[in-house]
PDB file as gemmi writes it, atoms N, CA and C in Angstrom:
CRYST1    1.000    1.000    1.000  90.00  90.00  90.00 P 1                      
ATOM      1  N   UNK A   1     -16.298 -32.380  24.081  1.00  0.00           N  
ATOM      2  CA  UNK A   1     -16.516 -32.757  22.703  1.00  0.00           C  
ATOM      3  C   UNK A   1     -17.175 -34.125  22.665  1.00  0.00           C  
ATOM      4  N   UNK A   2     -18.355 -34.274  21.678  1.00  0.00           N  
ATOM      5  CA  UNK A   2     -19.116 -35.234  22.011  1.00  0.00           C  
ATOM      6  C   UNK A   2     -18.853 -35.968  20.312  1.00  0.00           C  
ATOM      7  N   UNK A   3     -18.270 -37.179  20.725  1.00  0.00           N  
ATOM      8  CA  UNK A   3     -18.144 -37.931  19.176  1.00  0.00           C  
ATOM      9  C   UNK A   3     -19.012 -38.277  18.210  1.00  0.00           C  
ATOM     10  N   UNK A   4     -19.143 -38.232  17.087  1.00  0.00           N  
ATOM     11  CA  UNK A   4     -20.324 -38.243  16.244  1.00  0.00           C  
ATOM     12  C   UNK A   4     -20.452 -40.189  16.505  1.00  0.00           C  
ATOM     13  N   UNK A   5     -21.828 -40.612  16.713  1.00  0.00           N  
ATOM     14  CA  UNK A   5     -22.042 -41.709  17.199  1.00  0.00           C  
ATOM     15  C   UNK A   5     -21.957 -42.991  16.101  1.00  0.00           C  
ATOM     16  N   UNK A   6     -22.182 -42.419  14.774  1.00  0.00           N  
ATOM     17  CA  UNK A   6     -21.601 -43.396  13.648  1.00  0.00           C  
ATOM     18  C   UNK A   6     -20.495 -43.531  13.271  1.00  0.00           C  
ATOM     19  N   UNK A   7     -19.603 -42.535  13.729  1.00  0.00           N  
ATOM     20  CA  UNK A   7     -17.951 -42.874  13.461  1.00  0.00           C  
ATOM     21  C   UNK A   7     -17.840 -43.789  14.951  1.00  0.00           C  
ATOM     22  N   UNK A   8     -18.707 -43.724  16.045  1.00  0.00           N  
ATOM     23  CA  UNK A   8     -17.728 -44.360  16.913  1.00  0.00           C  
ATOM     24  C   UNK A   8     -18.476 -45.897  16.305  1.00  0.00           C  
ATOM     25  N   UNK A   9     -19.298 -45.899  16.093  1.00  0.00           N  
ATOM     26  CA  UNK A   9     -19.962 -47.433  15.356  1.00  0.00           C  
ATOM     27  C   UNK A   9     -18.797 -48.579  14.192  1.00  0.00           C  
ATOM     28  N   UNK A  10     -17.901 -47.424  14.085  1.00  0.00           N  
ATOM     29  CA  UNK A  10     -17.060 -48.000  13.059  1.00  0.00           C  
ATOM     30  C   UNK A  10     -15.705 -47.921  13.164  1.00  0.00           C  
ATOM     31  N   UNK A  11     -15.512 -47.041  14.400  1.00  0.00           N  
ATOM     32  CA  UNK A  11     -13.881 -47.424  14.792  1.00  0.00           C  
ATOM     33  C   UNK A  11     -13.661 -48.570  15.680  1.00  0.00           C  
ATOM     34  N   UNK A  12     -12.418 -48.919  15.850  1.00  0.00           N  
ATOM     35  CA  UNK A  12     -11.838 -50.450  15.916  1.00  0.00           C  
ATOM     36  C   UNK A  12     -10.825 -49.887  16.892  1.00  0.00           C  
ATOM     37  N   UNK A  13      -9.977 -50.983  17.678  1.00  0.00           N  
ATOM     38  CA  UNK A  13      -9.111 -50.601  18.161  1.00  0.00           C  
ATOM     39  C   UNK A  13      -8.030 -51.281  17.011  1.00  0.00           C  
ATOM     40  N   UNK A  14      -6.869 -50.708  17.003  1.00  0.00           N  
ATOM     41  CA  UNK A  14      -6.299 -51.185  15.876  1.00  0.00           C  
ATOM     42  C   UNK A  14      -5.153 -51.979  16.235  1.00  0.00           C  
ATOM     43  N   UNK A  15      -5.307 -52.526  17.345  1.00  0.00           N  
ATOM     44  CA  UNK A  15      -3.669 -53.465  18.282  1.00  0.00           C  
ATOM     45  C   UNK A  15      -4.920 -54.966  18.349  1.00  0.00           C  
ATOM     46  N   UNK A  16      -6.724 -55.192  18.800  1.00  0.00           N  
ATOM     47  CA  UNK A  16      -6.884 -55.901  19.024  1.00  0.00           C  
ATOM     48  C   UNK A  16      -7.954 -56.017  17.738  1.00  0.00           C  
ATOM     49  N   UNK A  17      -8.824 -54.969  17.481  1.00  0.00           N  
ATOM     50  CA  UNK A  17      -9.625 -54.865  16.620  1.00  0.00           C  
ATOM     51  C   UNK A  17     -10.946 -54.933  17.253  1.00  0.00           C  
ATOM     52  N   UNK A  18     -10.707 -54.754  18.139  1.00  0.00           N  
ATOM     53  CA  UNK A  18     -12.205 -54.350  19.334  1.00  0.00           C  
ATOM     54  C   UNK A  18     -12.692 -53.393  19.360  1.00  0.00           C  
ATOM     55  N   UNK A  19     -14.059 -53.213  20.341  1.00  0.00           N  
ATOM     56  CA  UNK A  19     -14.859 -52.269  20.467  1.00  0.00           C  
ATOM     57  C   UNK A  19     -13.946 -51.325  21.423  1.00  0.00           C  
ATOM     58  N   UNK A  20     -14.226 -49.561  20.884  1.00  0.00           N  
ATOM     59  CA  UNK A  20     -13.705 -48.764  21.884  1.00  0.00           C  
ATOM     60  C   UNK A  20     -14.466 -47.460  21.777  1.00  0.00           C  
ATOM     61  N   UNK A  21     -14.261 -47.034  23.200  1.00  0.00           N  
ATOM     62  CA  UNK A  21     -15.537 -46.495  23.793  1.00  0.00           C  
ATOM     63  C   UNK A  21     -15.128 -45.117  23.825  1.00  0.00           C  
ATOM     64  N   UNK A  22     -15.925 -43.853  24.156  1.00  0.00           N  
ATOM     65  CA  UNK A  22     -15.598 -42.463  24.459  1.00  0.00           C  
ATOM     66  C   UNK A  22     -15.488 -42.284  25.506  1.00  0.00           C  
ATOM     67  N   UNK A  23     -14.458 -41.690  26.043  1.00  0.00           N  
ATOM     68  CA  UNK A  23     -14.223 -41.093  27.390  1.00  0.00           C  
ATOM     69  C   UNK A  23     -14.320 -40.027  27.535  1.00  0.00           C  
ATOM     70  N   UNK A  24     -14.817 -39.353  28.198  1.00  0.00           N  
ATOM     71  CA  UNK A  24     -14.922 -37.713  28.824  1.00  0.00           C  
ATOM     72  C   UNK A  24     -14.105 -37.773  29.150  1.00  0.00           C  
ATOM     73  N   UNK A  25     -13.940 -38.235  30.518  1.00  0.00           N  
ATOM     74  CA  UNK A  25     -13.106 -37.746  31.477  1.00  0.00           C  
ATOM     75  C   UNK A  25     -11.386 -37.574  31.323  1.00  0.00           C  
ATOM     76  N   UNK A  26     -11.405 -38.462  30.039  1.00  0.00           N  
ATOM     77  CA  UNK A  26      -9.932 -39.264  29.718  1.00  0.00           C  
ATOM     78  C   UNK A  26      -9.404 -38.047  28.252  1.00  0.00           C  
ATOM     79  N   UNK A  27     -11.166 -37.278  27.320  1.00  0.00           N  
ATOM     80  CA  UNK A  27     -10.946 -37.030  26.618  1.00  0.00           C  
ATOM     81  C   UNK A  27     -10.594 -38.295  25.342  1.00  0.00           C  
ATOM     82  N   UNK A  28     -10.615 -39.085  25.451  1.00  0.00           N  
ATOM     83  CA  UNK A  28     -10.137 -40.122  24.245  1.00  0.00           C  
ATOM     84  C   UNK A  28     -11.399 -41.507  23.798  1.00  0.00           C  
ATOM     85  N   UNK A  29     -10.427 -42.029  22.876  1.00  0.00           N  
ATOM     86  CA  UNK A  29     -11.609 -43.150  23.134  1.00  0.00           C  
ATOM     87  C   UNK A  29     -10.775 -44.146  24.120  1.00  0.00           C  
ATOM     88  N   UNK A  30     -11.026 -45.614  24.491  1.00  0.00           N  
ATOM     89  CA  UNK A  30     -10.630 -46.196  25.158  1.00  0.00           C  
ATOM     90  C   UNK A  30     -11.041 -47.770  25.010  1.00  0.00           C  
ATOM     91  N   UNK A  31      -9.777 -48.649  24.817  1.00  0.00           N  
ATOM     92  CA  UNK A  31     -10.317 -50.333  24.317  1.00  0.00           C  
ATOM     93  C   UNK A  31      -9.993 -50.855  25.766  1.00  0.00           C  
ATOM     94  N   UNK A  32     -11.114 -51.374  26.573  1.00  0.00           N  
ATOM     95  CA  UNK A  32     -11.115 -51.936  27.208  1.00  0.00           C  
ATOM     96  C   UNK A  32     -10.458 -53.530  27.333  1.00  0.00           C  
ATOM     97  N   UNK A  33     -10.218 -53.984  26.474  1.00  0.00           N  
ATOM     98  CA  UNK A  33      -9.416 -55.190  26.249  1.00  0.00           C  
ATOM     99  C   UNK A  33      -7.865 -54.824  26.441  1.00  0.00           C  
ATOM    100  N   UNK A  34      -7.553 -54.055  25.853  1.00  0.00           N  
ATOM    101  CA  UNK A  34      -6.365 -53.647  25.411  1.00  0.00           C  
ATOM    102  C   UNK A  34      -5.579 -52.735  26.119  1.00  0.00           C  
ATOM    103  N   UNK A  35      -6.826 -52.046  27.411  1.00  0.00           N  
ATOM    104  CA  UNK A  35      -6.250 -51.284  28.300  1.00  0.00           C  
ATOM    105  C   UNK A  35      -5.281 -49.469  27.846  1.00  0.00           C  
ATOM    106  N   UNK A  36      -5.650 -49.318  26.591  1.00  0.00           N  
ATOM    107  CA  UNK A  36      -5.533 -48.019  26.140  1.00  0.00           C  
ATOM    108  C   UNK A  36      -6.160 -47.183  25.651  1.00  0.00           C  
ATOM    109  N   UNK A  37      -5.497 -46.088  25.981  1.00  0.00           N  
ATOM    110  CA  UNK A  37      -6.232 -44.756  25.217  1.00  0.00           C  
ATOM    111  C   UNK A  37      -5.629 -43.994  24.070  1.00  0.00           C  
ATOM    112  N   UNK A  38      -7.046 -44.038  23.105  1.00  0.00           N  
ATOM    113  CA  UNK A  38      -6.052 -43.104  22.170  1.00  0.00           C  
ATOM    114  C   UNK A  38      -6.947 -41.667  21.997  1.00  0.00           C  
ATOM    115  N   UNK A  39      -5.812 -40.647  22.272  1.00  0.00           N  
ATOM    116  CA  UNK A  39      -6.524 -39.633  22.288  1.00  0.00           C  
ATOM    117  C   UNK A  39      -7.161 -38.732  21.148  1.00  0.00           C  
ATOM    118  N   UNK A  40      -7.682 -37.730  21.415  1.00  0.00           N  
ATOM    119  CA  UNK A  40      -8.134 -36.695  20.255  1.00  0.00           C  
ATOM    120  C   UNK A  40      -7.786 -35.462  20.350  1.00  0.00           C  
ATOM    121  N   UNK A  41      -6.859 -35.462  18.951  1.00  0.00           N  
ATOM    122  CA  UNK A  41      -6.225 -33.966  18.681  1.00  0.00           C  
ATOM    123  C   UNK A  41      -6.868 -33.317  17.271  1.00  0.00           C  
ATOM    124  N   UNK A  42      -7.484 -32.223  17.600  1.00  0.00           N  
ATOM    125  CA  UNK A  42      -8.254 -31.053  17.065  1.00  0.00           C  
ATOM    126  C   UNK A  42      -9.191 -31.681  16.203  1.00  0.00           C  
ATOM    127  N   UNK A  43     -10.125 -32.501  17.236  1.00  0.00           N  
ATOM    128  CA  UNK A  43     -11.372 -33.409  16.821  1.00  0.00           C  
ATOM    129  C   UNK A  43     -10.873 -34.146  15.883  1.00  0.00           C  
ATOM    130  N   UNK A  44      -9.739 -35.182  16.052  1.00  0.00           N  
ATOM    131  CA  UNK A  44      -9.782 -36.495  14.599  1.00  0.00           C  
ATOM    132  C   UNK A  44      -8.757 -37.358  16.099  1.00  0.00           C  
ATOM    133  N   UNK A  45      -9.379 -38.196  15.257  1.00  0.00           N  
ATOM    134  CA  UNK A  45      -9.029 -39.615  16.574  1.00  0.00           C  
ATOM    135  C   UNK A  45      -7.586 -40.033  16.129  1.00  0.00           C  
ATOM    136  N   UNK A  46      -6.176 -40.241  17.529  1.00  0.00           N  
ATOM    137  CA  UNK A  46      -5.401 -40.735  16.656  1.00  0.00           C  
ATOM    138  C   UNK A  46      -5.341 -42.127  16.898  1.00  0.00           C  
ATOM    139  N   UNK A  47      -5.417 -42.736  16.138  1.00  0.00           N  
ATOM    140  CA  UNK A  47      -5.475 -44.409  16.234  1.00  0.00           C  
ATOM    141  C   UNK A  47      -4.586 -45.277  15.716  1.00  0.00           C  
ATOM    142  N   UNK A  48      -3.318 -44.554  16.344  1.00  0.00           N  
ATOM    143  CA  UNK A  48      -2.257 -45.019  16.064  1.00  0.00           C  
ATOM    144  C   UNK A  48      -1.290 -46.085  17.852  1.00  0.00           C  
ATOM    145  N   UNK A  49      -1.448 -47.255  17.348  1.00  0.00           N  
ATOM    146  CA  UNK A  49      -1.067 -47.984  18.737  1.00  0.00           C  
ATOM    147  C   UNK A  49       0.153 -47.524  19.017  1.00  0.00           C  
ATOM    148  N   UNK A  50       1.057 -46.794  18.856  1.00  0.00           N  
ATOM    149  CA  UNK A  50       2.991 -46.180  19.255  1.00  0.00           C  
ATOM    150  C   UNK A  50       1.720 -44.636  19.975  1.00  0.00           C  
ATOM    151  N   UNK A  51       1.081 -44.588  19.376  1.00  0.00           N  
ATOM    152  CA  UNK A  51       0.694 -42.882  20.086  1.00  0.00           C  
ATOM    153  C   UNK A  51      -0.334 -43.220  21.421  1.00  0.00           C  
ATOM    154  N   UNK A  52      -0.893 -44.675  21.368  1.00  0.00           N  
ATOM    155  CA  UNK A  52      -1.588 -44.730  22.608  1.00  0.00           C  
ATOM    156  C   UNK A  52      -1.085 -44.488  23.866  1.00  0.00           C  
ATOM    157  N   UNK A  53      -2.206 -44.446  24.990  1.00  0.00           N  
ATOM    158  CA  UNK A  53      -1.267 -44.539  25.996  1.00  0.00           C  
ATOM    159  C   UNK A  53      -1.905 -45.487  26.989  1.00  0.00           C  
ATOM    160  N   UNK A  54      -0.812 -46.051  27.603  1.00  0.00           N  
ATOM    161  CA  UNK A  54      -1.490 -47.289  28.451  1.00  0.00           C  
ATOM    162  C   UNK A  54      -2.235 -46.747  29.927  1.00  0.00           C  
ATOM    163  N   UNK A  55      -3.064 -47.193  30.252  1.00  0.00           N  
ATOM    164  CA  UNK A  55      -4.017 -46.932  30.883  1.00  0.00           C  
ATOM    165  C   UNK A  55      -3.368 -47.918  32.406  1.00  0.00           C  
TER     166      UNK A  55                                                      
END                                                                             
């Protein structure tokens, strides 16, 4: 599943408020600052920091 590229332009991580990236491999997106992933269930991002998972 390939993320529509203007929603990823406008999501945030929501623990630092940083840039976060798409992962294939991980399936999720991923804040490199922050060292988590938050995944995607039935294509909608959950971007909830208690549902991340630490990397």
């Amino acid at each position: 599943m390939a993320l529509n590229e203007k929603l990823l332009e406008i999501l945030a991580c929501p623990q630092c408020h940083g840039h976060v990236r798409w992962d294939e491999k991980n399936g999720g997106l991923i804040c490199d600052t922050c060292k988590l992933l938050y995944e995607i269930k039935n294509d909608i991002p959950v971007m909830l920091i208690e549902e991340a998972k630490k990397l």
